[in-house]
PyMOL Python script that loads the backbone (N, CA, C, O; Angstrom):
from pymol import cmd

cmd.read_pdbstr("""\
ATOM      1  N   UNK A   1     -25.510   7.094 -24.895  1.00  0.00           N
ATOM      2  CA  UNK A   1     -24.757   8.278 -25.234  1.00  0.00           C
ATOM      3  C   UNK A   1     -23.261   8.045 -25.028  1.00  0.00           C
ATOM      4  O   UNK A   1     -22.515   8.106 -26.005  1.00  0.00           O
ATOM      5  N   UNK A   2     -22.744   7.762 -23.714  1.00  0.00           N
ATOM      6  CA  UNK A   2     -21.875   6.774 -23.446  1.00  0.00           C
ATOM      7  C   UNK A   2     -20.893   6.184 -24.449  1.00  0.00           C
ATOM      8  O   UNK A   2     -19.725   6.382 -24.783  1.00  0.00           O
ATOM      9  N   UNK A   3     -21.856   5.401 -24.766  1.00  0.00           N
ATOM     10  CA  UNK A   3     -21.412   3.975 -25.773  1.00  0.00           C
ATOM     11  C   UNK A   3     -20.567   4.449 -27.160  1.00  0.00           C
ATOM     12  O   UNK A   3     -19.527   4.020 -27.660  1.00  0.00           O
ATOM     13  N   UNK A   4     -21.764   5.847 -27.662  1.00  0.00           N
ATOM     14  CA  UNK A   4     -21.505   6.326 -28.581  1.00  0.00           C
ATOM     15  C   UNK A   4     -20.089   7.066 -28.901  1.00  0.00           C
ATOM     16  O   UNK A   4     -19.547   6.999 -30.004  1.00  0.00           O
ATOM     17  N   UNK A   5     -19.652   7.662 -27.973  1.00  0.00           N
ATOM     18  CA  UNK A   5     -19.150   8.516 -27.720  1.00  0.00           C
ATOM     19  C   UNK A   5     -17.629   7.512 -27.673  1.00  0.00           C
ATOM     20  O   UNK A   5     -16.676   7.730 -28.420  1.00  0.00           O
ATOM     21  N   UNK A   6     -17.673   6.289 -26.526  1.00  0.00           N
ATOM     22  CA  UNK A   6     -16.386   5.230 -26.884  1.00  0.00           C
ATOM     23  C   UNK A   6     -16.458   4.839 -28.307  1.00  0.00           C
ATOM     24  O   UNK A   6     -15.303   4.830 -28.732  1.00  0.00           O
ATOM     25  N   UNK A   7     -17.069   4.600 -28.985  1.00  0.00           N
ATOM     26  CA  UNK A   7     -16.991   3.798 -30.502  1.00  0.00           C
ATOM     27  C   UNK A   7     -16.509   5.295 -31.457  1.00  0.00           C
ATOM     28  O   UNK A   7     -15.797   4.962 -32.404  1.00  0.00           O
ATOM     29  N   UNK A   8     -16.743   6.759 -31.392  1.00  0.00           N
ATOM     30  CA  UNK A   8     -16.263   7.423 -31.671  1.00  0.00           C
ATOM     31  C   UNK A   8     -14.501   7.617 -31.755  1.00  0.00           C
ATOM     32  O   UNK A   8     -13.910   7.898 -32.798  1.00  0.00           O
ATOM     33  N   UNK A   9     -13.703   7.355 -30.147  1.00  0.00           N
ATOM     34  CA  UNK A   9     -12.840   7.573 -29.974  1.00  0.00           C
ATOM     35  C   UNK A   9     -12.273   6.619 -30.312  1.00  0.00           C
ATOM     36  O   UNK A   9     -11.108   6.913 -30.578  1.00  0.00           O
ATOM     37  N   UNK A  10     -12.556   5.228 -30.499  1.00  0.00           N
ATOM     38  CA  UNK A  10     -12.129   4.164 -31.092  1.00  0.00           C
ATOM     39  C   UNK A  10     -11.558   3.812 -32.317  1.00  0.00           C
ATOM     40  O   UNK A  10     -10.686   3.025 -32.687  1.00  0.00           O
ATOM     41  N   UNK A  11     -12.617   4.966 -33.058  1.00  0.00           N
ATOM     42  CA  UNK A  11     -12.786   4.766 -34.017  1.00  0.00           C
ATOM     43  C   UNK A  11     -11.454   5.661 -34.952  1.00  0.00           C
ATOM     44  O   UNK A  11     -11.024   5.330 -36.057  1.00  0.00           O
ATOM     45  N   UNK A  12     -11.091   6.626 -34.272  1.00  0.00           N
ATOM     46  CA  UNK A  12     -10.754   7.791 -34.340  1.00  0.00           C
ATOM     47  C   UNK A  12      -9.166   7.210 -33.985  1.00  0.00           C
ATOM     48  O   UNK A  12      -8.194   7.561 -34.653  1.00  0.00           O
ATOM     49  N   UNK A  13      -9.089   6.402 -32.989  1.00  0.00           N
ATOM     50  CA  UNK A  13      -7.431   5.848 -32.516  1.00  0.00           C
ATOM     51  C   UNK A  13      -7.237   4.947 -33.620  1.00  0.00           C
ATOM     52  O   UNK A  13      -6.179   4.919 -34.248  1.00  0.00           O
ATOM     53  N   UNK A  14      -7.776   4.543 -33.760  1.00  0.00           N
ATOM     54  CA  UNK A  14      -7.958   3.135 -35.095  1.00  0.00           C
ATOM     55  C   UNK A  14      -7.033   3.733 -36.443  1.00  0.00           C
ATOM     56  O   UNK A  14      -6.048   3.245 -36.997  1.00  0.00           O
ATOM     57  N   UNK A  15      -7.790   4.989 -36.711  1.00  0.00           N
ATOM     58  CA  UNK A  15      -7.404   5.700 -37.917  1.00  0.00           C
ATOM     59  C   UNK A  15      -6.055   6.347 -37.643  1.00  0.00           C
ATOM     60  O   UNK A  15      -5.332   6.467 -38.633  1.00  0.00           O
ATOM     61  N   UNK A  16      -5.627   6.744 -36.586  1.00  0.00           N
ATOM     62  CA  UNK A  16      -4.755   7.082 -36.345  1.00  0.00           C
ATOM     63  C   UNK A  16      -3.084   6.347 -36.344  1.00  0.00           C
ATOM     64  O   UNK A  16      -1.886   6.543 -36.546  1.00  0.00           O
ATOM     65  N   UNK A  17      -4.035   5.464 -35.980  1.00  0.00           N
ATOM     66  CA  UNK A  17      -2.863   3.913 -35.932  1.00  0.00           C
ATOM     67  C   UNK A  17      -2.786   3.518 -37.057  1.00  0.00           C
ATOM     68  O   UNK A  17      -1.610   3.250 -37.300  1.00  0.00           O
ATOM     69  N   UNK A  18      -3.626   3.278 -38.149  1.00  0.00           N
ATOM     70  CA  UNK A  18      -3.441   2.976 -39.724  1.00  0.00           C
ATOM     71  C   UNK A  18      -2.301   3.927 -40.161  1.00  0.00           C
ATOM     72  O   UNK A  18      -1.174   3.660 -40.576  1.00  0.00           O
ATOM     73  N   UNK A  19      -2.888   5.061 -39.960  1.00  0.00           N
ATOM     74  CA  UNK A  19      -1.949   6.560 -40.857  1.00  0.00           C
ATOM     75  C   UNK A  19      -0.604   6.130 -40.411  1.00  0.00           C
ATOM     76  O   UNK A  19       0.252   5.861 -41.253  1.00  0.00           O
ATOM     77  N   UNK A  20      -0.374   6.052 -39.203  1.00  0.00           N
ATOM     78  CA  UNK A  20       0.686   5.210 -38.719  1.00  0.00           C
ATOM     79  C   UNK A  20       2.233   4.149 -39.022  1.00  0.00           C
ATOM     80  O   UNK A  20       3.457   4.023 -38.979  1.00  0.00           O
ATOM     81  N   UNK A  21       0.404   3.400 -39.460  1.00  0.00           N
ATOM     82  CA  UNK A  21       1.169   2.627 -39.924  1.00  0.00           C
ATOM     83  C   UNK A  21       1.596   2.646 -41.873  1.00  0.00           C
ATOM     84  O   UNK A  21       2.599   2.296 -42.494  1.00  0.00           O
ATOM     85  N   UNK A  22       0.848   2.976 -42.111  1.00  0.00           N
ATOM     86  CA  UNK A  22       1.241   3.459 -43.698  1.00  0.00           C
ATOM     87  C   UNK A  22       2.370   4.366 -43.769  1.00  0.00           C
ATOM     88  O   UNK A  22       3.270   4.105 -44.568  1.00  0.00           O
ATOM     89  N   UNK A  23       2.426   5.212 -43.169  1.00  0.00           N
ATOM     90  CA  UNK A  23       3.620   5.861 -43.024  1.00  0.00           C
ATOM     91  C   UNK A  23       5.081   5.121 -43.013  1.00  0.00           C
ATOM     92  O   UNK A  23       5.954   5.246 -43.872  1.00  0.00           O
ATOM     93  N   UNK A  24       5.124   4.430 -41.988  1.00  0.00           N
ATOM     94  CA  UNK A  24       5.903   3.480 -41.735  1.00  0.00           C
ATOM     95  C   UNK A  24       6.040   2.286 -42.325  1.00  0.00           C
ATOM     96  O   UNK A  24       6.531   1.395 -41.633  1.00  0.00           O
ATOM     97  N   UNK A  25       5.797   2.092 -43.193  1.00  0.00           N
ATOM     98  CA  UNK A  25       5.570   1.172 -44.530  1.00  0.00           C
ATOM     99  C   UNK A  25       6.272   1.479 -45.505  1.00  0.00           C
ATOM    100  O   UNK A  25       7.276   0.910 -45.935  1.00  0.00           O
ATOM    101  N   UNK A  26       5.361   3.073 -46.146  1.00  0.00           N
ATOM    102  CA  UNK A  26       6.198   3.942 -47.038  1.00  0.00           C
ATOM    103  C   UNK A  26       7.656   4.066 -47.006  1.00  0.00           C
ATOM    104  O   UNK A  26       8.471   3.892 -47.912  1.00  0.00           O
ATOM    105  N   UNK A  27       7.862   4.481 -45.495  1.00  0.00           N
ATOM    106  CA  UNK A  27       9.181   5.427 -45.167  1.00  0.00           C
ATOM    107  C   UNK A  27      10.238   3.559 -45.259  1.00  0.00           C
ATOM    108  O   UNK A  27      11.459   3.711 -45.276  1.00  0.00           O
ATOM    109  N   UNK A  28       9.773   2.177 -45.305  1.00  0.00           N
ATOM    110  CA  UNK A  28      10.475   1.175 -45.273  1.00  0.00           C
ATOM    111  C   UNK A  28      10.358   0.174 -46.063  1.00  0.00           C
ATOM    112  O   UNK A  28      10.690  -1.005 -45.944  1.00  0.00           O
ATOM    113  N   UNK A  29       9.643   0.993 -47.222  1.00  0.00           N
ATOM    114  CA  UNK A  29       8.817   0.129 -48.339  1.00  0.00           C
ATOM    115  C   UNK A  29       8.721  -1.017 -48.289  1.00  0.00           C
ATOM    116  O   UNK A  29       9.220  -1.877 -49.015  1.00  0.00           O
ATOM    117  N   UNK A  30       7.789  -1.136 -47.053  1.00  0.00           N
ATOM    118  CA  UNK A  30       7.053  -2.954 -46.823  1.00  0.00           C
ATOM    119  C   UNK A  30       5.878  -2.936 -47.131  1.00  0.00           C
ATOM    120  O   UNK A  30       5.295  -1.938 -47.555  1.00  0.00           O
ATOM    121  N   UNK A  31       5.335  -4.142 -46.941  1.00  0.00           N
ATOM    122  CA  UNK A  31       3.809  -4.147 -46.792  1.00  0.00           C
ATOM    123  C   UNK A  31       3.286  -3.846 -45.287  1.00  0.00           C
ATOM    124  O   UNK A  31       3.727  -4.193 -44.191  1.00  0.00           O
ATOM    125  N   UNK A  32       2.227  -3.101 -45.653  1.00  0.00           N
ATOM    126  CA  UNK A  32       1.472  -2.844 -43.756  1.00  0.00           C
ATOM    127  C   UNK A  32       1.299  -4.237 -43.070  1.00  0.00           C
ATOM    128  O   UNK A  32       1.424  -4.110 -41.852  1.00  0.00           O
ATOM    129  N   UNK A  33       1.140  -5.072 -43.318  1.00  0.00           N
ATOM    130  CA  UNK A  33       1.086  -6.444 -42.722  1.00  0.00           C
ATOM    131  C   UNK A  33       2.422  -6.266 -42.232  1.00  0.00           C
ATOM    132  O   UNK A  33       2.390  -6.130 -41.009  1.00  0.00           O
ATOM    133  N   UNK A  34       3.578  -6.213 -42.697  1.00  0.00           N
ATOM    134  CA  UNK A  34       5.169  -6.300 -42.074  1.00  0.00           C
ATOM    135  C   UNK A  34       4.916  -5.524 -40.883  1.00  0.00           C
ATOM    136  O   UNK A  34       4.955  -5.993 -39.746  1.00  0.00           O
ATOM    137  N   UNK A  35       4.615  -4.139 -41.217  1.00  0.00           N
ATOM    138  CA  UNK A  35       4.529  -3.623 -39.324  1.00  0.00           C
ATOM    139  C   UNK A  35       3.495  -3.862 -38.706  1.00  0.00           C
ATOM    140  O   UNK A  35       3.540  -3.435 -37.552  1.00  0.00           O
ATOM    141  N   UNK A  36       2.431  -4.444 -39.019  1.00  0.00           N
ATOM    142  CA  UNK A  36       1.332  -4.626 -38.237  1.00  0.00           C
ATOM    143  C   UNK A  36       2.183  -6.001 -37.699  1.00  0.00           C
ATOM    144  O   UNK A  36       2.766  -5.741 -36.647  1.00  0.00           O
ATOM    145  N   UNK A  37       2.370  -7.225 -38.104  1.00  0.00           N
ATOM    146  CA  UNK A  37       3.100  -7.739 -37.606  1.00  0.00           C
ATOM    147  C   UNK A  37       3.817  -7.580 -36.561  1.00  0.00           C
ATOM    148  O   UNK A  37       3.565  -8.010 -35.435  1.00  0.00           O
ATOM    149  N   UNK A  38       5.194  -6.647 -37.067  1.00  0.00           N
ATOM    150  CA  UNK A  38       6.196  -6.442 -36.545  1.00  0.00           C
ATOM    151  C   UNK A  38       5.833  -5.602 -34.986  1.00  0.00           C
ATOM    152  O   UNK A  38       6.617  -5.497 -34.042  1.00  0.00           O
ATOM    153  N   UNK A  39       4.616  -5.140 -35.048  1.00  0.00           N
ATOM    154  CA  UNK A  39       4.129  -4.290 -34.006  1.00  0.00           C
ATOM    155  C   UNK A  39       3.695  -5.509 -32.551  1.00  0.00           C
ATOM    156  O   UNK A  39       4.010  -5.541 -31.361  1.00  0.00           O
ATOM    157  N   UNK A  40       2.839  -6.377 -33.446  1.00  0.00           N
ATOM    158  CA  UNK A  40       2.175  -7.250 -32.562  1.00  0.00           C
ATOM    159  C   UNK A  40       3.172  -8.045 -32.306  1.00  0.00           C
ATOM    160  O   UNK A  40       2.709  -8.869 -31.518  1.00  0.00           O
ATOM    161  N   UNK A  41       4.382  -8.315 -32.524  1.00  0.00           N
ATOM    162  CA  UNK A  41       5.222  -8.903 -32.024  1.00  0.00           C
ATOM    163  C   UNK A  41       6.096  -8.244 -30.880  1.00  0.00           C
ATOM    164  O   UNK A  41       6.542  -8.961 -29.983  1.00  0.00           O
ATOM    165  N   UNK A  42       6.296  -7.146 -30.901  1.00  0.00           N
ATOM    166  CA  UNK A  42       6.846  -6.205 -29.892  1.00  0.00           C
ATOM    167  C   UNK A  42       6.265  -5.870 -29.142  1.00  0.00           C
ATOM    168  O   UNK A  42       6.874  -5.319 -28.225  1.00  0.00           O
ATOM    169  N   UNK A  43       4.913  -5.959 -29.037  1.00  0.00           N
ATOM    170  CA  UNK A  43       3.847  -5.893 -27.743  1.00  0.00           C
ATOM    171  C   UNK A  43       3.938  -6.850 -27.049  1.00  0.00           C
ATOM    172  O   UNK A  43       4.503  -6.751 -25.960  1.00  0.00           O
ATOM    173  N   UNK A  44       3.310  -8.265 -27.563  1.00  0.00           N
ATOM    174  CA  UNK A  44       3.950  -9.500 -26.713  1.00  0.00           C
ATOM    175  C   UNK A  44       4.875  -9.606 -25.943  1.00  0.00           C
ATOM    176  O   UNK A  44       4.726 -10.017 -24.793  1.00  0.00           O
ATOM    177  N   UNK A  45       6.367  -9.136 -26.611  1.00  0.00           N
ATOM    178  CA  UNK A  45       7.502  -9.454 -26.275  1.00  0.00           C
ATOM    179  C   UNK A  45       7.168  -8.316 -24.569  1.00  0.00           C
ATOM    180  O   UNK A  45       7.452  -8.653 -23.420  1.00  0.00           O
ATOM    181  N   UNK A  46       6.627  -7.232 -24.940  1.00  0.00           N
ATOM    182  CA  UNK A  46       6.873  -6.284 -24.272  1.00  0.00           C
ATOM    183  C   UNK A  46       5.880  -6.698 -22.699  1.00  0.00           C
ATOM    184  O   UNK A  46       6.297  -6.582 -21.547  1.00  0.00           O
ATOM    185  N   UNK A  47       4.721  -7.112 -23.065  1.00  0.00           N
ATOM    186  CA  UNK A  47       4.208  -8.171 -22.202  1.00  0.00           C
ATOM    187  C   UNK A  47       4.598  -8.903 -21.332  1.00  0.00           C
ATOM    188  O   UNK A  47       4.301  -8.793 -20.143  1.00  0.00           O
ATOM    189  N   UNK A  48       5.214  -9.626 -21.751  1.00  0.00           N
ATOM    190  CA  UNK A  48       5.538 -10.910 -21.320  1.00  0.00           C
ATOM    191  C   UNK A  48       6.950 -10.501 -20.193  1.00  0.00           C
ATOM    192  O   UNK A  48       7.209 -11.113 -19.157  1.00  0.00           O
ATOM    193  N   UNK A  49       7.606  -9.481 -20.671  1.00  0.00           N
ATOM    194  CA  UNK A  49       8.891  -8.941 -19.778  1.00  0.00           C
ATOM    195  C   UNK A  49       7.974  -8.305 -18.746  1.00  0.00           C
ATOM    196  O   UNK A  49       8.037  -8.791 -17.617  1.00  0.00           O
ATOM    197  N   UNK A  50       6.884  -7.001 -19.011  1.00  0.00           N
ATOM    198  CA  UNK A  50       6.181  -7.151 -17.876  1.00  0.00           C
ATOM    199  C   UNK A  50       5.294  -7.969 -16.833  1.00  0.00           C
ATOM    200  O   UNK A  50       4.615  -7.474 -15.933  1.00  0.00           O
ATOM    201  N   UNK A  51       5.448  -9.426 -17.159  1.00  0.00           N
ATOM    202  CA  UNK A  51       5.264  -9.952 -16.198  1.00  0.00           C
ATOM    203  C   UNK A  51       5.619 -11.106 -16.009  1.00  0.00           C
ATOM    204  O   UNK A  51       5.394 -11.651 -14.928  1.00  0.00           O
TER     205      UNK A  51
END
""", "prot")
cmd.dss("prot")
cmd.show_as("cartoon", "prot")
cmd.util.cbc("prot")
cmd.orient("prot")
């Protein structure tokens, strides 16, 4: 029940983060790969300063 219930909310942040990111695509007329990219690169960075 559990289980179900995480793969729900997962599922649900997932979509949220797409809309996201399409948005932010649109509004910079790139491809979603550019901010998906550009995202996973600023996490790292952001990482790595935390520790």
């Amino acid at each position: 029940m559990l289980d179900e219930d995480i793969k729900k909310k997962i599922n649900e942040l997932g979509s949220e983060i797409d809309n996201k990111v399409e948005e932010t695509s649109a509004k910079y007329n790139v491809s979603k790969w550019v901010v998906w990219i550009g995202g996973a690169i600023a996490i790292s960075i952001f990482i790595k300063i935390l520790l």
